[in-house]
PDB file of N, CA, C and O in Angstrom:
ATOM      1  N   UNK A   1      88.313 -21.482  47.527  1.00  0.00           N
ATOM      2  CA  UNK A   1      89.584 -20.821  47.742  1.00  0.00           C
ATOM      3  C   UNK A   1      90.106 -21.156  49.141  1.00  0.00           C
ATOM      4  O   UNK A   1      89.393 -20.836  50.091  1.00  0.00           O
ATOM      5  N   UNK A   2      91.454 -21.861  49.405  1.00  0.00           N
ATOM      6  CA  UNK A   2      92.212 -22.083  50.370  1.00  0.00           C
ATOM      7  C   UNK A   2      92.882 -20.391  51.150  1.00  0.00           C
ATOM      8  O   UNK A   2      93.727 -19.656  50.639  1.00  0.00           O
ATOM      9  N   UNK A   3      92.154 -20.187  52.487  1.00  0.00           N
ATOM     10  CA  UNK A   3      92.773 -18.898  52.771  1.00  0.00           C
ATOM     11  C   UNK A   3      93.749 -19.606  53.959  1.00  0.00           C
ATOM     12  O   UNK A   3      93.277 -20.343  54.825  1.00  0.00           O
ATOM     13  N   UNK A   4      94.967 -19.316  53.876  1.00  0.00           N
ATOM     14  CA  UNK A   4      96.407 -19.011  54.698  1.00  0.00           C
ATOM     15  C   UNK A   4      96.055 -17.747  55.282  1.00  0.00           C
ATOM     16  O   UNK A   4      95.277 -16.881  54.882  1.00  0.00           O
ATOM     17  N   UNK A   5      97.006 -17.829  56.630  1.00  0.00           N
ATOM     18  CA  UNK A   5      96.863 -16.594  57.327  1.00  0.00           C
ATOM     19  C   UNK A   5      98.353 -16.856  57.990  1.00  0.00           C
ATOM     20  O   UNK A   5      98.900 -17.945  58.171  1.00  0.00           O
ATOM     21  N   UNK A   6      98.815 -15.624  58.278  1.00  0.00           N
ATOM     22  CA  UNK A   6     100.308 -15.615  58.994  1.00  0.00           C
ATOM     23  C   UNK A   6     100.070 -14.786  60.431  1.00  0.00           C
ATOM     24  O   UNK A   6      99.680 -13.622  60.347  1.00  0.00           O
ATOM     25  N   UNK A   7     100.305 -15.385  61.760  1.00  0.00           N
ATOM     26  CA  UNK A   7      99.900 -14.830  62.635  1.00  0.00           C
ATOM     27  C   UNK A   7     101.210 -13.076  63.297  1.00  0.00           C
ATOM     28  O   UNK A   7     102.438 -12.982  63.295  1.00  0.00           O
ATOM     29  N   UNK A   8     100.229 -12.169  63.694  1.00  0.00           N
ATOM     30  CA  UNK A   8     100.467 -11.177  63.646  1.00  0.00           C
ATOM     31  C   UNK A   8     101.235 -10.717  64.944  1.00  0.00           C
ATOM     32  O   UNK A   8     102.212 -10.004  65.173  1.00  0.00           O
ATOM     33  N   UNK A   9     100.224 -11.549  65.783  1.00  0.00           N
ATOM     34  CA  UNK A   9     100.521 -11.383  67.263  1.00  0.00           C
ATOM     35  C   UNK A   9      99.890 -12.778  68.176  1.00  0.00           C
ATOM     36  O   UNK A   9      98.744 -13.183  67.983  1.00  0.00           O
ATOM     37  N   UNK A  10     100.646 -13.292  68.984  1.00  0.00           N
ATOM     38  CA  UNK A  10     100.528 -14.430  69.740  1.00  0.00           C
ATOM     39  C   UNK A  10      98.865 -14.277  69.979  1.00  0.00           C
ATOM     40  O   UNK A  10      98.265 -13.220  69.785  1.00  0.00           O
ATOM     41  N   UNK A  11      98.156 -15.681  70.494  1.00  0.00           N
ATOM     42  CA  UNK A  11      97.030 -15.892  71.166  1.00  0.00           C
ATOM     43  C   UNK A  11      97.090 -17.360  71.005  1.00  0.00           C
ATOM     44  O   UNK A  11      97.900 -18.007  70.341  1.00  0.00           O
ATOM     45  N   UNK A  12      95.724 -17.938  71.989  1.00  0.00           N
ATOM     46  CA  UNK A  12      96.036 -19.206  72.230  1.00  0.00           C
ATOM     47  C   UNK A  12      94.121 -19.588  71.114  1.00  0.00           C
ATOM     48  O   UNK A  12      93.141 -19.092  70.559  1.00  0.00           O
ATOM     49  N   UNK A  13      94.706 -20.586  71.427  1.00  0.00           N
ATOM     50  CA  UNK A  13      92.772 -21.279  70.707  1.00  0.00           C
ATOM     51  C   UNK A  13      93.117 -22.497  71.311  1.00  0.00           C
ATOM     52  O   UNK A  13      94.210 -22.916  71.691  1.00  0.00           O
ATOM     53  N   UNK A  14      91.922 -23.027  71.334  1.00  0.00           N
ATOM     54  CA  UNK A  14      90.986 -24.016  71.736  1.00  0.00           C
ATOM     55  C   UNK A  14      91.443 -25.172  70.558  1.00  0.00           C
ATOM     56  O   UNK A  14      91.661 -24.847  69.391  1.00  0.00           O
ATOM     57  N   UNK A  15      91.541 -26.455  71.017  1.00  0.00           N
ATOM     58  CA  UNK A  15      92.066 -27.789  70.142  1.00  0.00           C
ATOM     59  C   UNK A  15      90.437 -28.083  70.232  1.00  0.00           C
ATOM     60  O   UNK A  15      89.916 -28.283  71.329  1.00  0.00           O
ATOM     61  N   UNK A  16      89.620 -28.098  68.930  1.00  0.00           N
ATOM     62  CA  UNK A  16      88.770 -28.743  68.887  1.00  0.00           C
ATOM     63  C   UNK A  16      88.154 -29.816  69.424  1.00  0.00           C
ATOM     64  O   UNK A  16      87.133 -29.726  70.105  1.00  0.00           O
ATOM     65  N   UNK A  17      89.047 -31.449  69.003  1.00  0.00           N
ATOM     66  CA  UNK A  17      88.463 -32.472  69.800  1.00  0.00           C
ATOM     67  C   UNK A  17      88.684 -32.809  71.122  1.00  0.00           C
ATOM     68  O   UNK A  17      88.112 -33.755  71.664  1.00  0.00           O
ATOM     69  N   UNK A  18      89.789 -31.810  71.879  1.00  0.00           N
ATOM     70  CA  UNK A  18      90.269 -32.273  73.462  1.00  0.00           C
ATOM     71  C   UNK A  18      89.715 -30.572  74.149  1.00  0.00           C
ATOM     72  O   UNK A  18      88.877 -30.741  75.036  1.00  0.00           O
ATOM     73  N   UNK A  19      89.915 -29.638  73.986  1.00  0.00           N
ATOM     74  CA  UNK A  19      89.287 -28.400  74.465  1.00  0.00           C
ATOM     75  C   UNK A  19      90.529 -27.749  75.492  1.00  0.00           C
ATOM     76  O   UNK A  19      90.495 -26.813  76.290  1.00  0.00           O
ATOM     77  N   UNK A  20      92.008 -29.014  74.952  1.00  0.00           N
ATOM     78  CA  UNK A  20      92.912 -28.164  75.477  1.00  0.00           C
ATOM     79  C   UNK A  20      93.603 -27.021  74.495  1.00  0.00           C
ATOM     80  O   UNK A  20      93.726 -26.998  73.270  1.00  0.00           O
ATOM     81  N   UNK A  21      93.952 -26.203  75.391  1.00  0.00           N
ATOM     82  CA  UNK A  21      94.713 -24.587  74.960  1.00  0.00           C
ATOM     83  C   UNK A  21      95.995 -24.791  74.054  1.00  0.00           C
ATOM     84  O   UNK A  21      96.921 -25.568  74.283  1.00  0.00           O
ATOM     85  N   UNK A  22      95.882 -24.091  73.175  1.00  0.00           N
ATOM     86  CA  UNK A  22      97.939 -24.410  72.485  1.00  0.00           C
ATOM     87  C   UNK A  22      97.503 -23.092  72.334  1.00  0.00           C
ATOM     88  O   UNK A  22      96.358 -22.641  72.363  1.00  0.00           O
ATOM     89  N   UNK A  23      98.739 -22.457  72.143  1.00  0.00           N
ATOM     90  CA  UNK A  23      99.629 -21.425  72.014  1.00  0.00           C
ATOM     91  C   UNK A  23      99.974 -21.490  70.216  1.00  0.00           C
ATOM     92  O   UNK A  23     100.346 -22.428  69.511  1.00  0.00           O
ATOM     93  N   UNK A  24      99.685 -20.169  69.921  1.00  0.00           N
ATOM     94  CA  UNK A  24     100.508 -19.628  68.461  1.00  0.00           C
ATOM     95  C   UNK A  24     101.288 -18.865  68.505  1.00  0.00           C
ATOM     96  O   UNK A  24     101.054 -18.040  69.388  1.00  0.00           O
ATOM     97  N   UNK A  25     102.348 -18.656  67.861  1.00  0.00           N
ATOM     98  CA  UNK A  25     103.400 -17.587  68.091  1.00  0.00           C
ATOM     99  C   UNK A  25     103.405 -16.308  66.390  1.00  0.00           C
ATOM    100  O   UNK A  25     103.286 -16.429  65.171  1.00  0.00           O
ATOM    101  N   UNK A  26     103.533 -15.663  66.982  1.00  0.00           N
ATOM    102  CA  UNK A  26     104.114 -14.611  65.415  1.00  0.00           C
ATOM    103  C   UNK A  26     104.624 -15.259  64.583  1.00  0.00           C
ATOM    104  O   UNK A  26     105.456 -15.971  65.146  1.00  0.00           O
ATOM    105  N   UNK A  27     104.612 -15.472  63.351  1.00  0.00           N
ATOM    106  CA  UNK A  27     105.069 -15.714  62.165  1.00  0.00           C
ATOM    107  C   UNK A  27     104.269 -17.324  61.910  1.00  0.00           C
ATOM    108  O   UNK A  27     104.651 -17.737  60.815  1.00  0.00           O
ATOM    109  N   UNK A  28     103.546 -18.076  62.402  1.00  0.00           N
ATOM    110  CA  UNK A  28     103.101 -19.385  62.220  1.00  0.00           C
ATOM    111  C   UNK A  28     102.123 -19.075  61.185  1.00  0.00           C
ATOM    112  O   UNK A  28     101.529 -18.006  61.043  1.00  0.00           O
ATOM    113  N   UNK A  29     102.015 -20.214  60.423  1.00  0.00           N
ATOM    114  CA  UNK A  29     100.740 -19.877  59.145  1.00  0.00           C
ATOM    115  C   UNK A  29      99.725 -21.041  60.015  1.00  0.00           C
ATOM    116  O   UNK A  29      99.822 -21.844  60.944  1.00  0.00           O
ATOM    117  N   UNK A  30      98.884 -20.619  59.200  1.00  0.00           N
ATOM    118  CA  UNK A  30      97.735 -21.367  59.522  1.00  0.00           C
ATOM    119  C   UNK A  30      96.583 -21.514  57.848  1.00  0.00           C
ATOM    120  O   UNK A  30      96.652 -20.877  56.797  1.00  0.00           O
ATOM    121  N   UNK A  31      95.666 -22.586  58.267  1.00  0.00           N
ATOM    122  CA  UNK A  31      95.125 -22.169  56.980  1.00  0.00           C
ATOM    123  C   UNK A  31      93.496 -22.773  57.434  1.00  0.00           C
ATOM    124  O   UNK A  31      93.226 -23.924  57.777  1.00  0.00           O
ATOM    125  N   UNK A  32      92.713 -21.802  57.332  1.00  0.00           N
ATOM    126  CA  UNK A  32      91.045 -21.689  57.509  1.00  0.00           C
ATOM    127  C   UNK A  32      90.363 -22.780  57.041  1.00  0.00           C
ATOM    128  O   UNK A  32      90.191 -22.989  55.840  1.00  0.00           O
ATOM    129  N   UNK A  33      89.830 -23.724  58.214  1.00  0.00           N
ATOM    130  CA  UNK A  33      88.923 -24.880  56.884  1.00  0.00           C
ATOM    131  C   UNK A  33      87.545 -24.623  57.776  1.00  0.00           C
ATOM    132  O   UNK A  33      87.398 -24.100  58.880  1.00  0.00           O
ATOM    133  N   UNK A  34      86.596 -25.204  56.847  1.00  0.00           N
ATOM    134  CA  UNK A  34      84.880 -25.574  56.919  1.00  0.00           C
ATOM    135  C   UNK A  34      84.551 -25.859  58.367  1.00  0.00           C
ATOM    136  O   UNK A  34      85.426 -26.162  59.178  1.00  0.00           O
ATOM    137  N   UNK A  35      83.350 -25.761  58.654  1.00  0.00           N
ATOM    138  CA  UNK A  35      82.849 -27.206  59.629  1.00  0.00           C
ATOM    139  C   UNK A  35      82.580 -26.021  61.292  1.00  0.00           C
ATOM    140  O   UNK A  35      82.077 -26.552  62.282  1.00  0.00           O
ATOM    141  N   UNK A  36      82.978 -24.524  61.342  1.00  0.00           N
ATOM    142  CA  UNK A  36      82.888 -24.054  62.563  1.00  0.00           C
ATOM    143  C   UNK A  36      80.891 -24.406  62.415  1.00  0.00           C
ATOM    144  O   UNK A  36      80.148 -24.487  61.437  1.00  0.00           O
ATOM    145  N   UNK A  37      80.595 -24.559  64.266  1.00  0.00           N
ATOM    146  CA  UNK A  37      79.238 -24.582  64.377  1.00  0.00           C
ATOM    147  C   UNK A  37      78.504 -22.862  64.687  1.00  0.00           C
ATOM    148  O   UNK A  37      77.319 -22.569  64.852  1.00  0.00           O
ATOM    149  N   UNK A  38      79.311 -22.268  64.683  1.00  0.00           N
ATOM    150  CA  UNK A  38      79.031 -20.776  64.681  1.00  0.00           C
ATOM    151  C   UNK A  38      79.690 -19.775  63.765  1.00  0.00           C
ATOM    152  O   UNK A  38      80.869 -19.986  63.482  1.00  0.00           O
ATOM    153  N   UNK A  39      79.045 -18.631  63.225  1.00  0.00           N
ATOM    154  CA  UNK A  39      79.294 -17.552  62.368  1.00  0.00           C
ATOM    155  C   UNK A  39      81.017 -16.685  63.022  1.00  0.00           C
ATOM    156  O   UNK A  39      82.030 -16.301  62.437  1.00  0.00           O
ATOM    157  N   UNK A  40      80.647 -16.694  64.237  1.00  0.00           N
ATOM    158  CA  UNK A  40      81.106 -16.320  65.214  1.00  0.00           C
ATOM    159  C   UNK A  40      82.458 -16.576  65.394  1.00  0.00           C
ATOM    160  O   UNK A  40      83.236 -15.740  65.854  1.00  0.00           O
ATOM    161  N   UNK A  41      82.918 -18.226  64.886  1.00  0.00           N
ATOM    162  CA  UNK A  41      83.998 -18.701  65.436  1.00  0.00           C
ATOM    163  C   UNK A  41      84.639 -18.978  64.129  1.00  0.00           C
ATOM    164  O   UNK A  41      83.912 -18.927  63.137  1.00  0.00           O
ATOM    165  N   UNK A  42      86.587 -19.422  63.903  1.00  0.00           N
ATOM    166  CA  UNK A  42      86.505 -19.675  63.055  1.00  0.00           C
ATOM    167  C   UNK A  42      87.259 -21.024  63.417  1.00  0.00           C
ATOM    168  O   UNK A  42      87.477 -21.284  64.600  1.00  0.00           O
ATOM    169  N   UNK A  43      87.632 -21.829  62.468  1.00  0.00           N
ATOM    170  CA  UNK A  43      88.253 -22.797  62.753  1.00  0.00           C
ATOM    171  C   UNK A  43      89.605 -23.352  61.635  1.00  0.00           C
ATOM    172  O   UNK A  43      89.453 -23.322  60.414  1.00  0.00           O
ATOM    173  N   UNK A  44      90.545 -23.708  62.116  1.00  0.00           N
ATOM    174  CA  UNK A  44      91.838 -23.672  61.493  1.00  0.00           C
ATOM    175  C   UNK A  44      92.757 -24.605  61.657  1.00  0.00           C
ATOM    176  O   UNK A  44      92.539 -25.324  62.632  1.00  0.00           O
ATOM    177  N   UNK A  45      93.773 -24.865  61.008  1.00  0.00           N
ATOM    178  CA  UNK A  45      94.929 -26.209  61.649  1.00  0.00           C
ATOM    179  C   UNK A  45      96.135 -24.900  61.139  1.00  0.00           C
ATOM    180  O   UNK A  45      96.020 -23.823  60.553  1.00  0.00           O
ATOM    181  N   UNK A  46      97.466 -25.803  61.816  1.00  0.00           N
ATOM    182  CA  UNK A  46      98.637 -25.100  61.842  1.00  0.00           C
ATOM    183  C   UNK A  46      99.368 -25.576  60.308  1.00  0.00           C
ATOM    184  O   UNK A  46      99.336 -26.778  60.044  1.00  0.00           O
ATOM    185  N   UNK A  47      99.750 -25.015  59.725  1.00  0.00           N
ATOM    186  CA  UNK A  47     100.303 -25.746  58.420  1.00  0.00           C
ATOM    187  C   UNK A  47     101.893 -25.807  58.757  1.00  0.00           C
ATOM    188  O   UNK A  47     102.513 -26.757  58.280  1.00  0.00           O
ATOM    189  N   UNK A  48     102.761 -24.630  59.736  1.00  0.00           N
ATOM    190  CA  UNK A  48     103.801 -25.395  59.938  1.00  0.00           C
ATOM    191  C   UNK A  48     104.170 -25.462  61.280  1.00  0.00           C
ATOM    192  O   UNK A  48     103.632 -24.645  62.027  1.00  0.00           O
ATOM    193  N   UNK A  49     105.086 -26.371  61.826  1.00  0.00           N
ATOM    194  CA  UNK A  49     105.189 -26.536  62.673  1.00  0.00           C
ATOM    195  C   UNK A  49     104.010 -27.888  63.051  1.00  0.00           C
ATOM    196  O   UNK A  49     103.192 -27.807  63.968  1.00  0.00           O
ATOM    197  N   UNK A  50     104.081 -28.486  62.592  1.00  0.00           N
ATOM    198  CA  UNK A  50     103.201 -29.898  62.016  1.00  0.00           C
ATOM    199  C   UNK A  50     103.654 -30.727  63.515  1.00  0.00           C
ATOM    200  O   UNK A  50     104.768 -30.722  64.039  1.00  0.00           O
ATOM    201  N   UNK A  51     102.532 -31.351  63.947  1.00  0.00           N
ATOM    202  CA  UNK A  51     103.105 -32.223  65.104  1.00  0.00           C
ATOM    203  C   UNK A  51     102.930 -33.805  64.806  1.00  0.00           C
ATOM    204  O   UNK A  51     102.067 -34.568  65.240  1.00  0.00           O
ATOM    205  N   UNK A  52     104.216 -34.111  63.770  1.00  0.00           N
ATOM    206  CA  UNK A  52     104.371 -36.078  63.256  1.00  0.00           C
ATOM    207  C   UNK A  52     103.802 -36.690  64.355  1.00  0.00           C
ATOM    208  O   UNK A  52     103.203 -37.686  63.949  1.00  0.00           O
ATOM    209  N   UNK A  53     103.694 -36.567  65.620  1.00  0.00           N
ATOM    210  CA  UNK A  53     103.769 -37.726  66.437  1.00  0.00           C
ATOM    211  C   UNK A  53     102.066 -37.930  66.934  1.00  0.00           C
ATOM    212  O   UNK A  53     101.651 -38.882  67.594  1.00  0.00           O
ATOM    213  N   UNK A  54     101.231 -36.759  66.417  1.00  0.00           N
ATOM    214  CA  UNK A  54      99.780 -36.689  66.810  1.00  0.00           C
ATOM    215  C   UNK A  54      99.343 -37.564  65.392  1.00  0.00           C
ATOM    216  O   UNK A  54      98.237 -38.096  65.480  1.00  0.00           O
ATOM    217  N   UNK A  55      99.940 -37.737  64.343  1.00  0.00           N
ATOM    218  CA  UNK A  55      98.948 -38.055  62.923  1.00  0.00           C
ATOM    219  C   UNK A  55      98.105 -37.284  62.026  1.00  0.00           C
ATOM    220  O   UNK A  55      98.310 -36.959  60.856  1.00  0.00           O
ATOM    221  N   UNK A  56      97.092 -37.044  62.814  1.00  0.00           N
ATOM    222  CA  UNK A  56      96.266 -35.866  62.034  1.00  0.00           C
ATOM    223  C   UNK A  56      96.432 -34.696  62.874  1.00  0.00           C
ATOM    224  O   UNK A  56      96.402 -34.474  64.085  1.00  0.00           O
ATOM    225  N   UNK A  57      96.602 -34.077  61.900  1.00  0.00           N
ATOM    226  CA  UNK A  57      96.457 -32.608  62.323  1.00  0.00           C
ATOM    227  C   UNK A  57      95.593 -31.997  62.679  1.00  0.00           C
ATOM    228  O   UNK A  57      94.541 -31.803  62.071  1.00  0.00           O
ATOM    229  N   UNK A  58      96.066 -31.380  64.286  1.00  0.00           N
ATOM    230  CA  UNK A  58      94.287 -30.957  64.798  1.00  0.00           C
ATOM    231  C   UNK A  58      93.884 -29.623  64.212  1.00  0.00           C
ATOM    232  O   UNK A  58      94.467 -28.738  63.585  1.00  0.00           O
ATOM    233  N   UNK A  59      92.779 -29.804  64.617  1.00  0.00           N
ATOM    234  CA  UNK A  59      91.845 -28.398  64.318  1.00  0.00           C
ATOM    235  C   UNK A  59      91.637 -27.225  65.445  1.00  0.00           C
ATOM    236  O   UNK A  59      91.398 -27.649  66.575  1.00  0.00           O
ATOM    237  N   UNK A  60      91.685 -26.115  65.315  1.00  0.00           N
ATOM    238  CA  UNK A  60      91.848 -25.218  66.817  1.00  0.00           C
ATOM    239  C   UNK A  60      90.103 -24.359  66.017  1.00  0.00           C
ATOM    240  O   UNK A  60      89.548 -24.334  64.919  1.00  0.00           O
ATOM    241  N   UNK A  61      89.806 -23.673  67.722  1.00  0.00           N
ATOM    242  CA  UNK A  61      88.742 -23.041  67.368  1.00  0.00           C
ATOM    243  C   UNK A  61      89.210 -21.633  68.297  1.00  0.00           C
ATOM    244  O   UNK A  61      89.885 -21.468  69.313  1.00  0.00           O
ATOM    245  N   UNK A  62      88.436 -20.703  67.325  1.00  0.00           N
ATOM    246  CA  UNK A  62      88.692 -18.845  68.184  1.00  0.00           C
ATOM    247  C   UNK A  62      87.837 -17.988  67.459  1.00  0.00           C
ATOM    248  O   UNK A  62      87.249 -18.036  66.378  1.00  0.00           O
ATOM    249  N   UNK A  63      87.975 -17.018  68.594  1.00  0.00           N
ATOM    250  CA  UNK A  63      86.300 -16.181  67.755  1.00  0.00           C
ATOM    251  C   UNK A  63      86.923 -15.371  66.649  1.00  0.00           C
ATOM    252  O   UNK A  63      88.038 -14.849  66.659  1.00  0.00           O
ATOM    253  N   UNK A  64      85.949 -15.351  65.621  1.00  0.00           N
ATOM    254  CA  UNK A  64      86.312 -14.713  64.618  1.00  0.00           C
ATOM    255  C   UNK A  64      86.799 -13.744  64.430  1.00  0.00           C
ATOM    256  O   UNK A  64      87.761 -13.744  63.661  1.00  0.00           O
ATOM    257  N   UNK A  65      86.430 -12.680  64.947  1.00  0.00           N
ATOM    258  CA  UNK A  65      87.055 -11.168  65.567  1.00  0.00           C
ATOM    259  C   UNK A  65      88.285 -11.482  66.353  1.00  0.00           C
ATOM    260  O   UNK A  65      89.258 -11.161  65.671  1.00  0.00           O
ATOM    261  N   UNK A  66      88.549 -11.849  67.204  1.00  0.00           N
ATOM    262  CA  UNK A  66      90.525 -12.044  67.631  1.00  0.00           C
ATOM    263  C   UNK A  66      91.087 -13.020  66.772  1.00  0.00           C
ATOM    264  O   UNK A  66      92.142 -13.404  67.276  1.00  0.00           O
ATOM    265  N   UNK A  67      90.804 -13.710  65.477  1.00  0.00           N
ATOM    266  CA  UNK A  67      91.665 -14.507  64.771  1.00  0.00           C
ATOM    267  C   UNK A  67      91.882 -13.188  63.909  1.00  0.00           C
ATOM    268  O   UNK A  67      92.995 -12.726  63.653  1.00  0.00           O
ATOM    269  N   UNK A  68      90.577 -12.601  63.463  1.00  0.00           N
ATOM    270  CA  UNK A  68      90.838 -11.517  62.334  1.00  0.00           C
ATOM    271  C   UNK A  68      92.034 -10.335  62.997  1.00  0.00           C
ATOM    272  O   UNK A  68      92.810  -9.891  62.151  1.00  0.00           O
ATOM    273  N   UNK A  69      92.146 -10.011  63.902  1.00  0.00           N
ATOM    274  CA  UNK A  69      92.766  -8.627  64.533  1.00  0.00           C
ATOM    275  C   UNK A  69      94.193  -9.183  64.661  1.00  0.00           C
ATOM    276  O   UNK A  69      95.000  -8.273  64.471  1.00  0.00           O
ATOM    277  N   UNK A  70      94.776 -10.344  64.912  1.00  0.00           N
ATOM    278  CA  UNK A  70      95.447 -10.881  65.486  1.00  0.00           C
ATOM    279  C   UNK A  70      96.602 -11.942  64.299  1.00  0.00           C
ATOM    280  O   UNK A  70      97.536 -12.698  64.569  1.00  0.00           O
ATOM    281  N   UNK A  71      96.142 -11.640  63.316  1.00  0.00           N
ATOM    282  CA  UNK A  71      96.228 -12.552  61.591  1.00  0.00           C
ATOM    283  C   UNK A  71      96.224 -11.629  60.536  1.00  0.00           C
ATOM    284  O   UNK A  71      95.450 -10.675  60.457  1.00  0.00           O
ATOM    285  N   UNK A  72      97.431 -12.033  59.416  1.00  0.00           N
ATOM    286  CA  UNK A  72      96.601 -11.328  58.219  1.00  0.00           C
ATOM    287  C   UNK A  72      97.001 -12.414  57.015  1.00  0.00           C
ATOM    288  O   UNK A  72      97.696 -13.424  57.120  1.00  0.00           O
ATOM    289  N   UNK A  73      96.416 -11.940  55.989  1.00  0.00           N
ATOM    290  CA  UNK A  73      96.649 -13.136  54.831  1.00  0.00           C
ATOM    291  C   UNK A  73      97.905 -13.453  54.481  1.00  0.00           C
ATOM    292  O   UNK A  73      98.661 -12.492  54.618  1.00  0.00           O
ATOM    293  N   UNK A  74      98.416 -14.418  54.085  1.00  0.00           N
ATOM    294  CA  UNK A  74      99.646 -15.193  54.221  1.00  0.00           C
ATOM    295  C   UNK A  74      99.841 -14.341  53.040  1.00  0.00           C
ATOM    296  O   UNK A  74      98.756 -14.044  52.540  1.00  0.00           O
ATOM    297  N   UNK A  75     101.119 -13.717  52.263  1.00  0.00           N
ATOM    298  CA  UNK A  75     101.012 -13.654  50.694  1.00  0.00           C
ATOM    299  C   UNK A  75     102.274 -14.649  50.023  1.00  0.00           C
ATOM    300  O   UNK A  75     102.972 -14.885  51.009  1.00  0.00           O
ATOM    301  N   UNK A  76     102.634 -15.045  49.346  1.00  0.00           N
ATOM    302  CA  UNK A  76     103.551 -16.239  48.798  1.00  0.00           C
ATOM    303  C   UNK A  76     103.550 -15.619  47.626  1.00  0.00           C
ATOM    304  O   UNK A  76     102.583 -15.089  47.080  1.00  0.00           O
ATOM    305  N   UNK A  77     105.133 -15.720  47.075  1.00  0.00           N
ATOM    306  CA  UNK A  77     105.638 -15.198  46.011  1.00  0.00           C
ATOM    307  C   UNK A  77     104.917 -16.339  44.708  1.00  0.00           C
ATOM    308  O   UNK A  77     104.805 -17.565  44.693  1.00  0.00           O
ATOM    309  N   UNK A  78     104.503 -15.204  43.644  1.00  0.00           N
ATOM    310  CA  UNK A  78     104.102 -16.336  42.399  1.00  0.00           C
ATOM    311  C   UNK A  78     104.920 -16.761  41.502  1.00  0.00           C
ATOM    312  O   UNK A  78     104.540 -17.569  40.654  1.00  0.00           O
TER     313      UNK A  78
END
Protein backbone atom coordinates (compact mmCIF):
# COMPACT_ATOMS: atom_id res chain seq x y z
CA UNK A 1 0.00 0.00 0.00
CA UNK A 2 1.26 3.48 -1.29
CA UNK A 3 0.73 5.93 1.87
CA UNK A 4 0.39 9.87 0.76
CA UNK A 5 0.50 12.27 3.44
CA UNK A 6 -0.57 16.07 3.19
CA UNK A 7 1.58 18.25 5.35
CA UNK A 8 -0.15 19.86 8.37
CA UNK A 9 2.34 22.22 9.51
CA UNK A 10 5.77 23.39 8.00
CA UNK A 11 9.20 21.50 9.03
CA UNK A 12 12.31 20.97 7.26
CA UNK A 13 14.03 17.24 6.60
CA UNK A 14 17.15 16.18 5.65
CA UNK A 15 17.80 15.40 1.54
CA UNK A 16 19.06 11.99 1.89
CA UNK A 17 21.99 11.82 -0.60
CA UNK A 18 23.47 15.57 0.05
CA UNK A 19 22.32 16.05 3.98
CA UNK A 20 21.17 19.45 2.81
CA UNK A 21 17.89 20.98 4.61
CA UNK A 22 14.64 21.80 2.30
CA UNK A 23 11.80 23.19 3.69
CA UNK A 24 7.98 21.79 3.39
CA UNK A 25 5.19 24.00 3.50
CA UNK A 26 1.34 23.23 4.54
CA UNK A 27 -0.62 21.67 2.01
CA UNK A 28 2.49 19.70 0.04
CA UNK A 29 1.83 15.87 -0.36
CA UNK A 30 4.35 13.66 0.03
CA UNK A 31 4.35 9.94 -0.31
CA UNK A 32 6.31 7.31 2.22
CA UNK A 33 8.75 4.86 0.46
CA UNK A 34 11.06 1.77 1.85
CA UNK A 35 14.76 1.78 2.52
CA UNK A 36 14.84 4.17 6.10
CA UNK A 37 18.05 2.56 8.09
CA UNK A 38 16.12 3.15 11.34
CA UNK A 39 12.57 2.31 12.93
CA UNK A 40 12.90 5.69 14.09
CA UNK A 41 13.10 7.65 10.90
CA UNK A 42 10.92 7.83 8.04
CA UNK A 43 11.74 8.48 4.61
CA UNK A 44 9.75 10.21 1.73
CA UNK A 45 9.91 12.25 -1.71
CA UNK A 46 7.66 15.30 -2.52
CA UNK A 47 4.99 14.22 -5.10
CA UNK A 48 4.17 17.87 -5.93
CA UNK A 49 6.01 20.52 -6.49
CA UNK A 50 8.47 18.12 -8.46
CA UNK A 51 11.93 19.72 -9.13
CA UNK A 52 12.37 18.90 -13.49
CA UNK A 53 15.73 20.28 -13.34
CA UNK A 54 17.22 17.70 -10.47
CA UNK A 55 15.83 14.35 -12.60
CA UNK A 56 15.20 12.09 -9.90
CA UNK A 57 13.39 12.89 -7.29
CA UNK A 58 15.08 13.13 -4.02
CA UNK A 59 14.39 11.36 -0.99
CA UNK A 60 14.19 13.45 2.46
CA UNK A 61 14.72 11.81 5.89
CA UNK A 62 12.82 12.91 9.56
CA UNK A 63 12.09 11.24 12.66
CA UNK A 64 9.14 9.42 12.67
CA UNK A 65 7.35 11.11 15.49
CA UNK A 66 7.62 14.91 13.90
CA UNK A 67 6.63 13.54 10.33
CA UNK A 68 3.65 11.77 12.21
CA UNK A 69 2.52 15.06 14.41
CA UNK A 70 3.23 17.35 11.68
CA UNK A 71 1.26 15.16 8.54
CA UNK A 72 -1.87 13.42 8.09
CA UNK A 73 -3.08 10.99 5.37
CA UNK A 74 -3.67 12.53 2.08
CA UNK A 75 -7.55 11.48 1.35
CA UNK A 76 -8.47 11.77 -2.63
CA UNK A 77 -11.90 11.66 -3.83
CA UNK A 78 -12.92 8.00 -5.33
Amino acid sequence: MITKLRVTQSFDARQVASRRRERFGSGELLMLVSGSESPSESRFIRINGLRPSRGVECRYTIESDELNQKTEVAKFPA
